[in-house]
N, C-alpha and C positions, 0 to 999 in steps of 0.2 A: 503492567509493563512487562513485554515480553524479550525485549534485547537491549542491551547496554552497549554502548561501544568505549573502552578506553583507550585513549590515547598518550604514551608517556614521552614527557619530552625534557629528559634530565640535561640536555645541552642547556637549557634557558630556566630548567628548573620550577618547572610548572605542568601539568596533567591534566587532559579533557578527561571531561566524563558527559557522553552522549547519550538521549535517552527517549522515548515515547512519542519518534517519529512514526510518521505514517507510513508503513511499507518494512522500515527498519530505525536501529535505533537512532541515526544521524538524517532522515528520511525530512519530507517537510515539515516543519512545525514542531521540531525537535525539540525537547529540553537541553538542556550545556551545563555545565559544572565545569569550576578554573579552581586547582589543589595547589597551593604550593607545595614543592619537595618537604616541607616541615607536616603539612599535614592538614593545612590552614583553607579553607575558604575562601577564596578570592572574590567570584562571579560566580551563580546561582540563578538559572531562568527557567520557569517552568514551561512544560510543553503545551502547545496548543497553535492557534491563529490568530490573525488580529493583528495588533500594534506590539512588536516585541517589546518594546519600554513598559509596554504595564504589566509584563508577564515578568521581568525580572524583580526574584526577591529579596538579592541580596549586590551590592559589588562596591568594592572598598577602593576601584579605581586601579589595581594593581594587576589583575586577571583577565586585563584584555589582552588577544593576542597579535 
């Protein structure tokens, strides 16, 4: 993984974290990470193609955006 991209978003209290698209980190087929401001996990998908529902490994329902 060569780029990350973060994105904070303290108005709504919650933070992307972008990752192991093709081209760049937000690129096709990107991974996603959803932080709350505590520090918490929310959504969790890993990068690739295909069916994004089977690629996600984590989401508590609260880290959509």
């Amino acid at each position: 993984m060569d780029d990350v991209k973060l994105v904070f978003k303290p108005r709504i209290g919650k933070n992307e974290v972008y990752f192991g698209g093709l081209g760049e980190a937000d690129g096709p087929g990107h991974g996603h990470a959803v932080v709350d401001e505590n520090g918490n996990l929310r959504h969790l998908r890993d990068a690739g193609f295909g069916d994004r529902k089977d690629l996600i490994i984590f989401d508590d329902g609260k880290g959509k955006m």
